[in-house]
C-alpha positions as CSV (number, residue, x, y, z in Angstrom):
1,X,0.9,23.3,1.0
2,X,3.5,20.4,1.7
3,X,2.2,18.4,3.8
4,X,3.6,16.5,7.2
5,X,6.1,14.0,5.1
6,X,7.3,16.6,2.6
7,X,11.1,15.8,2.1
8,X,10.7,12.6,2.6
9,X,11.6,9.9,-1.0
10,X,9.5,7.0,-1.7
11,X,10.2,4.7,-4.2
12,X,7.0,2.6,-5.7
13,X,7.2,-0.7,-7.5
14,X,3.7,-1.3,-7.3
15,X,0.9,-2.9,-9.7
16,X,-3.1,-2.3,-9.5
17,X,-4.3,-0.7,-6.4
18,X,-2.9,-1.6,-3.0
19,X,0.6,-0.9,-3.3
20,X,-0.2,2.6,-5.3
21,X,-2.3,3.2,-3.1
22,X,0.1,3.4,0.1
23,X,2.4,5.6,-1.7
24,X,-0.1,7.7,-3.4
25,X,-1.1,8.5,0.3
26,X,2.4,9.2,1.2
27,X,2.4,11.5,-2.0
28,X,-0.8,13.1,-1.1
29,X,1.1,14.2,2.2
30,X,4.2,15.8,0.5
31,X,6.3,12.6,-0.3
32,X,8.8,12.3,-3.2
33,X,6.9,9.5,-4.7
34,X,9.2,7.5,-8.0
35,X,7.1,5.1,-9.2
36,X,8.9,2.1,-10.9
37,X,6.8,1.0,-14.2
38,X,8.0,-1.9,-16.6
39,X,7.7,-0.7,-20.0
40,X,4.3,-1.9,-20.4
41,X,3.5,0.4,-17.8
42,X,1.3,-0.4,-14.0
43,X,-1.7,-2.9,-15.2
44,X,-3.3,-0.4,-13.0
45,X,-3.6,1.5,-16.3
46,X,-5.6,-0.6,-17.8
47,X,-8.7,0.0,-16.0
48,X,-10.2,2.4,-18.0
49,X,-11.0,0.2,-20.8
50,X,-11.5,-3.0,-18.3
51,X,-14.5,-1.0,-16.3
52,X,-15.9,0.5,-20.0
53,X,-14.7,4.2,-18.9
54,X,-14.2,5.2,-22.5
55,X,-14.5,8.7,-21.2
56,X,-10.6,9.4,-22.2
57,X,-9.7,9.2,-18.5
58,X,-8.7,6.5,-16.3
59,X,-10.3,7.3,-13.1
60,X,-9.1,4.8,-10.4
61,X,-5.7,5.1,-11.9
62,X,-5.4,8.7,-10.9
63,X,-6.7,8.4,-7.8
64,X,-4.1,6.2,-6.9
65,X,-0.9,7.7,-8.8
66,X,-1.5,11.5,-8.1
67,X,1.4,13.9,-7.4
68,X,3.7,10.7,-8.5
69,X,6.5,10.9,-10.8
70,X,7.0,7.9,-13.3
71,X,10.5,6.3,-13.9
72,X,10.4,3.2,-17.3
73,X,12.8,0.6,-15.9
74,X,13.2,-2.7,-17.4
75,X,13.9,-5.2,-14.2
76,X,14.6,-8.0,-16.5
77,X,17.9,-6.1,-17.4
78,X,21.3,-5.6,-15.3
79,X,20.9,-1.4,-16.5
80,X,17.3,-1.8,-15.1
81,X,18.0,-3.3,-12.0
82,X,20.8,-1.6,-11.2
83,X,19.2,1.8,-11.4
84,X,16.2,0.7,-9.3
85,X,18.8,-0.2,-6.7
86,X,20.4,3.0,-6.6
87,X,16.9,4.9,-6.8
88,X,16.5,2.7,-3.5
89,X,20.1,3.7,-1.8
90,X,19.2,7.0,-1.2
91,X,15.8,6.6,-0.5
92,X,13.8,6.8,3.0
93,X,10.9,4.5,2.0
94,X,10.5,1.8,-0.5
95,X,6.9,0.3,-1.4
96,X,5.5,-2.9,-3.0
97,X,3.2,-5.3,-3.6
98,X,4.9,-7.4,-5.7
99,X,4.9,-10.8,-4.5
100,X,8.2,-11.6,-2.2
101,X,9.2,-14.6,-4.6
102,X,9.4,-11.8,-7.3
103,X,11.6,-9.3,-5.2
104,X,13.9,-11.9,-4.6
105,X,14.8,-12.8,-8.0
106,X,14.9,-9.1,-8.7
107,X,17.6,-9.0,-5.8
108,X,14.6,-6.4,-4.4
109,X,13.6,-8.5,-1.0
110,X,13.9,-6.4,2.3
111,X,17.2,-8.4,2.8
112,X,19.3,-7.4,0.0
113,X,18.0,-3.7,0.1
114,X,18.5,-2.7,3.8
115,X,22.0,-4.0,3.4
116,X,22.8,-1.6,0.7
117,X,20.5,1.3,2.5
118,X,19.9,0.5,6.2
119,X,17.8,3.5,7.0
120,X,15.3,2.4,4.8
121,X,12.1,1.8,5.3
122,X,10.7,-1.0,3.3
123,X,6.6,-1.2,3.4
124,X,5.1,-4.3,1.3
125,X,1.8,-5.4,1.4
126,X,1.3,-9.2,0.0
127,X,-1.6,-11.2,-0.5
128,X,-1.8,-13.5,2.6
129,X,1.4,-12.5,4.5
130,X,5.3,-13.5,4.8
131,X,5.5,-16.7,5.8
132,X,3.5,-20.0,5.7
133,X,2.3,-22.3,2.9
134,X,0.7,-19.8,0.9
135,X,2.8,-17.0,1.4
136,X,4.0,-15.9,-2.7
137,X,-0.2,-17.3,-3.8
138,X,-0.9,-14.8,-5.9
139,X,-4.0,-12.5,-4.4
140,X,-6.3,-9.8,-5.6
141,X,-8.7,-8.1,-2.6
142,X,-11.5,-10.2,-3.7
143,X,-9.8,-13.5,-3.1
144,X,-8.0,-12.4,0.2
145,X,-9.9,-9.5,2.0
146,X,-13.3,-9.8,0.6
147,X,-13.5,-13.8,0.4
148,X,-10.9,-15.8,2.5
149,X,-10.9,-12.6,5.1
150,X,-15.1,-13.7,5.9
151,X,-16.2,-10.5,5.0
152,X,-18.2,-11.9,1.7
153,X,-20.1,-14.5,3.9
154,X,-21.1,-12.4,6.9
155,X,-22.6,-10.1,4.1
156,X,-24.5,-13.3,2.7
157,X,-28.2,-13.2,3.9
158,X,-28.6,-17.3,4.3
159,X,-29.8,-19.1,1.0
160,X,-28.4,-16.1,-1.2
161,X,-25.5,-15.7,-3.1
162,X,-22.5,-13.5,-1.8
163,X,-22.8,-9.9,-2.7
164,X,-20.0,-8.4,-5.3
165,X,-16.9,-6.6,-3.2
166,X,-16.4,-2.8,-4.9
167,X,-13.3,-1.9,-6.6
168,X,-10.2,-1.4,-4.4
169,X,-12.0,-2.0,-1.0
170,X,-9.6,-4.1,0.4
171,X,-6.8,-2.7,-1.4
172,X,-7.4,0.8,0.1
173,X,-7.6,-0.3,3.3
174,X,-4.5,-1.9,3.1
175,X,-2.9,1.1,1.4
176,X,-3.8,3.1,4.2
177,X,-2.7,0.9,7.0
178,X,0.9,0.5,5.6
179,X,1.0,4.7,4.6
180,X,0.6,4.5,8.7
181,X,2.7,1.9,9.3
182,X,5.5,3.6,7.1
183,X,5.1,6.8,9.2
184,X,5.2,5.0,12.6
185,X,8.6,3.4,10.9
186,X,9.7,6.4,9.9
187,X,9.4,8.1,13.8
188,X,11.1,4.9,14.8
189,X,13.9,5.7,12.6
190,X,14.3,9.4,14.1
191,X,14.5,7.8,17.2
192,X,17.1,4.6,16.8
193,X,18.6,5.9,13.3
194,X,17.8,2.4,11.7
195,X,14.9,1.5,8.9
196,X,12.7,-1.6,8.9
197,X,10.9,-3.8,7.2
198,X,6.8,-2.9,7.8
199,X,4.1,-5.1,6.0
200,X,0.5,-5.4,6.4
201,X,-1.7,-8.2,4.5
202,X,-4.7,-8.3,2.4
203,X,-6.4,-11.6,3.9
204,X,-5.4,-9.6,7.3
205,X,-7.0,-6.7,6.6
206,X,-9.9,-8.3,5.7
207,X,-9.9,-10.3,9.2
208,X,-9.4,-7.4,11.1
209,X,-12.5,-5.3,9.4
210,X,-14.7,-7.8,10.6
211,X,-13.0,-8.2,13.7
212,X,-15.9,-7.2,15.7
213,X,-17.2,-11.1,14.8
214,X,-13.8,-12.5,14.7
215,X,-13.2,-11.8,18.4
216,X,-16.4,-12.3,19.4
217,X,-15.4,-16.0,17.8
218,X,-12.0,-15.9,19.2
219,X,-13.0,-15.2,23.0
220,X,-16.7,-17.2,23.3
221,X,-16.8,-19.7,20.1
222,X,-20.0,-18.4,19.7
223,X,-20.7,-16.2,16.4
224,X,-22.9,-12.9,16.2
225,X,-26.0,-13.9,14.0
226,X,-26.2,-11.8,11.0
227,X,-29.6,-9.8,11.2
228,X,-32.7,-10.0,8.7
229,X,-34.3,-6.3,8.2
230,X,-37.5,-8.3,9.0
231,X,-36.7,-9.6,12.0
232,X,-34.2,-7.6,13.5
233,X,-34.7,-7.5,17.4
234,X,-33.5,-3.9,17.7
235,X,-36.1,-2.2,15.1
236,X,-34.4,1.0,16.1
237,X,-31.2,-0.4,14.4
238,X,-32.7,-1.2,10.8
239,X,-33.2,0.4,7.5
240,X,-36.5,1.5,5.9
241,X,-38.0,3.1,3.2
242,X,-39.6,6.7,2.6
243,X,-42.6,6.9,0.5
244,X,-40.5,8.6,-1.9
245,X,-38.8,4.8,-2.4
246,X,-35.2,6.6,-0.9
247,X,-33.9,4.2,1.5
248,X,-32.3,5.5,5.4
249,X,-30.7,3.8,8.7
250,X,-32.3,4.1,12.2
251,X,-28.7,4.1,14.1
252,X,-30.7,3.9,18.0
253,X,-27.6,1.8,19.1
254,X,-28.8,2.6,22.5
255,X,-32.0,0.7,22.9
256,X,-33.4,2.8,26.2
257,X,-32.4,6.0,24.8
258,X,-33.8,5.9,21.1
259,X,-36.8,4.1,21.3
260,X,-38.7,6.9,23.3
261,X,-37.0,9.8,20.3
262,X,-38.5,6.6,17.6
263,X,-41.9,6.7,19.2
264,X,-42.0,10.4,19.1
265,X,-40.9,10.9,15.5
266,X,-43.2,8.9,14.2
267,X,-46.3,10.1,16.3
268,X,-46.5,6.8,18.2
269,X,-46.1,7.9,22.0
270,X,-48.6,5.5,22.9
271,X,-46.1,2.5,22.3
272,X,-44.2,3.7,25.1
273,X,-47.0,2.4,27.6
274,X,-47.9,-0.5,25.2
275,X,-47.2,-3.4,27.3
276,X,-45.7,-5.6,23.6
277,X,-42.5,-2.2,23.7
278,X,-42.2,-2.3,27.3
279,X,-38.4,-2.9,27.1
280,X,-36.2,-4.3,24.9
281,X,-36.6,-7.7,25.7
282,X,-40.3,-7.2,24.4
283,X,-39.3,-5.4,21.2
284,X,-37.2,-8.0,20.2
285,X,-40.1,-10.5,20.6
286,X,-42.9,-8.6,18.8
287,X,-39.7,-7.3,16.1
288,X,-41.9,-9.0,13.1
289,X,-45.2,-7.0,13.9
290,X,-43.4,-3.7,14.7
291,X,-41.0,-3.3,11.8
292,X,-43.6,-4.0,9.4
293,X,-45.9,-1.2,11.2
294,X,-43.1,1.6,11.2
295,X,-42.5,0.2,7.2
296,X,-45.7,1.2,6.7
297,X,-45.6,4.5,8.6
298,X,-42.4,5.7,6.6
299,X,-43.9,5.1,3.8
300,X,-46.5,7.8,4.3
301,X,-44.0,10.7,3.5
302,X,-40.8,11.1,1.3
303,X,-37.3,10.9,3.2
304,X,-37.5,15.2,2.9
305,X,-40.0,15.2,4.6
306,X,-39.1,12.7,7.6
307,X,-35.4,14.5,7.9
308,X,-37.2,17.6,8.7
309,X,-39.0,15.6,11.5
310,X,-36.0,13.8,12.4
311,X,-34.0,17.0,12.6
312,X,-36.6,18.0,15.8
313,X,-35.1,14.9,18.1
314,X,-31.8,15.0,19.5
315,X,-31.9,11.7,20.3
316,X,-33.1,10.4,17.1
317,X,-29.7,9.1,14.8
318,X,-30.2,8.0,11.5
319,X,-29.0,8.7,8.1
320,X,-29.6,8.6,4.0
321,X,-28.4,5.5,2.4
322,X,-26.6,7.3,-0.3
323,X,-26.0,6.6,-3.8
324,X,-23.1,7.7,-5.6
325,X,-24.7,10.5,-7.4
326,X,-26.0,11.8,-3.6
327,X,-22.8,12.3,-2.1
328,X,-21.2,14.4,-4.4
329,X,-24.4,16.8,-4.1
330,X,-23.7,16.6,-0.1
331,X,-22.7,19.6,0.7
332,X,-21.8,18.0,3.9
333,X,-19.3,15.5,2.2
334,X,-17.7,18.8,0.7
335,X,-17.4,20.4,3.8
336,X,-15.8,17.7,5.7
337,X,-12.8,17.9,2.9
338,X,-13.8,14.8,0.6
339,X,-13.1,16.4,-2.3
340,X,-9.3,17.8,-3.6
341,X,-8.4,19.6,-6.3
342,X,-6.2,18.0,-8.6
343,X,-3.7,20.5,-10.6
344,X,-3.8,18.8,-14.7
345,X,-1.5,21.0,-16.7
346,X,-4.2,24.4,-16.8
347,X,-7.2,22.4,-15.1
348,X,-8.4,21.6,-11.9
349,X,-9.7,18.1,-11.7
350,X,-11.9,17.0,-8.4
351,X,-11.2,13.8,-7.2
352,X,-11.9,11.9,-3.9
353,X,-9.7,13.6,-1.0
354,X,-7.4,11.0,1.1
355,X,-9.3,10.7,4.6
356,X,-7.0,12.5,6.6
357,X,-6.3,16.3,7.3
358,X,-3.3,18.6,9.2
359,X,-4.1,21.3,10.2
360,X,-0.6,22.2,11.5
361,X,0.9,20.5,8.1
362,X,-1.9,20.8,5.5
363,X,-1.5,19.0,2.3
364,X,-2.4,19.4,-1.1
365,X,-2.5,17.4,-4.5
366,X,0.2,18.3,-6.8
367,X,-0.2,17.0,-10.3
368,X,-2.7,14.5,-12.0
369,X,-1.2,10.6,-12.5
370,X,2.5,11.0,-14.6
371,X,2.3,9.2,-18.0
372,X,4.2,6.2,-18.6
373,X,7.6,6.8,-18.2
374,X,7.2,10.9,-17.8
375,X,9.6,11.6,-15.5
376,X,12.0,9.2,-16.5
377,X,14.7,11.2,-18.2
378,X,14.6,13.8,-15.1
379,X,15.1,11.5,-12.8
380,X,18.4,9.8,-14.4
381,X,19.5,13.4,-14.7
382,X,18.9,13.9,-11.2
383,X,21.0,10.1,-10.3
384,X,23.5,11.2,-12.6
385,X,24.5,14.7,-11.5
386,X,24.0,13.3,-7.8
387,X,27.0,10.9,-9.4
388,X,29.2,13.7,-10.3
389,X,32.3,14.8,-8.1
């Protein structure tokens, strides 16, 4: 299965995550993808021993390098250059994260390439965009999605310390909004016959994930007050725990509707005539007394036993707060396609499934992450017999 952008040639100078990221995407879907390596290799590849994996695999490397073919090029050299360049004029898409200072000295900036290749599409994601005084600062996700973008402090509970961003977060996201943005060139291009220059930024993508609060900002100066499990004036928006110590989300966005399915589930119909529920207004201000009571009514049965109740109302939302080890025993995770099957030489490895599905072009993974440097002699035998008269 090829996928909806099979045919299409991506070249990858990308380190660590977010650029690797957008093209492995692009390679999940049936690109080309040549990824450029100096010949200490991607950093990227260095994660294994950096997280303690000493399981002889490198895990978040091949999620992001998958179905990719690996070319060594030394950049620093006129023979290394100069092949990188003529990888790129016969490309359709180019991607980066190298930092735009960089690309210039390499003679790599959007400029000099889209004179050489015009129908290129060139997709870079930087740290804290193109222009402006910080615009070649140096940027992992922590420092510009996590941090600078506000996510880390609306996740602060007041007097604590800011909680610990995940691996890639920000650099996934990004990945995935310039693998669209490529594709939304790329129809362009069918259209007008000309290629672009597409970018997206960390600090950015950051911003816009908690753009729900930013806009709010943006549009009434006023900010949305970051909620306490304690005190929280919808209690049929909050998380509890089952007496099994399993944690789970009450998701009774809508106030009128869910509180009647909460009452029921819990064998409280009473409260819908007790004057302190009457309406939401009255929730909110008895919020202390009544999350503490339904704490200690959830903790009268494990969270088996309350899904089977829960399973009874319709109305009632809610779900598991998983842990890693839970989701891969979903079987609902597995049915909604999270996990592909990874061709490695006469193995299958499973590994987390990109987050989109065809089902007019279905797609496939092709081959675990290239070596260092596999691929390179093929593909100098492919430029040079695409050389010959």
């Amino acid at each position: 299965m090829a996928g909806p952008v099979e045919g299409i040639k991506v070249v990858e100078l990308g380190v660590w995550v977010a650029g690797p990221a957008a093209a492995a995407i692009l390679a999940d879907w049936g690109a080309d993808v040549i990824k450029i390596e100096p010949p200490t290799g991607d950093p990227g590849r260095m994660f294994g021993r950096m997280l303690g994996c000493d399981l002889g695999v490198n895990a978040p490397f091949e999620m992001d390098n998958r179905s990719k073919r690996s070319i060594v090029l030394d950049l620093t050299t006129e023979t290394g250059c100069s092949t990188a360049l003529e990888l790129l004029g016969e490309a359709d898409v180019f991607v980066t994260n190298v930092r735009p200072g960089a690309l210039r000295r390499l003679g790599l900036d959007y400029e000099s390439v889209s004179a050489l290749n015009p129908r290129l599409v060139y997709g870079l994601i930087t740290g804290y965009g193109e222009t402006g005084p910080e615009a070649d600062r140096a940027a992992y996700d922590v420092a510009a999605f996590w941090s600078r973008g506000g996510i880390a402090q609306l996740l602060t509970r007041p007097g604590e310390t800011p909680p610990f961003q995940r691996g890639g977060m920000g650099d996934h996201s990004a990945g995935m909004t310039l693998a669209g943005a490529v594709c939304a060139a790329l129809l362009a291009r069918e259209r007008n016959g000309a290629g672009q220059l597409v970018s997206t930024s960390l600090y950015r993508q950051g911003a816009y994930t908690v753009s729900f609060d930013l806009n709010t900002y943006l549009l009434t100066g006023q900010p949305i007050a970051i909620g306490q499990r304690e005190t929280m004036g919808n209690p049929c928006m909050n998380n509890y725990a089952a007496g099994d110590g399993r944690r789970f989300w009450i998701v009774g966005l809508e106030v009128n509707r869910h509180w009647p399915a909460l009452c029921r589930v819990v064998g409280r119909p009473d409260w819908l005539s007790d004057p302190r529920y009457a309406d939401a207004r009255a929730r909110a201000a008895n919020a202390v007394e009544l999350i503490a009571t339904l704490d200690g009514i959830f903790a009268t049965r494990s969270l088996d036993e309350w899904a089977e109740l829960f399973a009874a109302e319709p109305d009632f939302f809610w779900s598991p707060i998983n842990s890693l080890e839970d989701i891969v025993a979903d079987e609902q995770f597995h049915a909604a396609g999270g996990i592909v099957d990874v061709p490695d030489g006469e193995s299958i490895v499973p590994m987390v499934a990109t987050p989109a599905d065809f089902h007019g072009t279905p797609w496939s993974a092709r081959s675990a992450a290239p070596e260092l440097g596999q691929h390179t002699d093929e593909i100098l035998a492919e430029l040079a017999a695409r050389r010959a008269p």
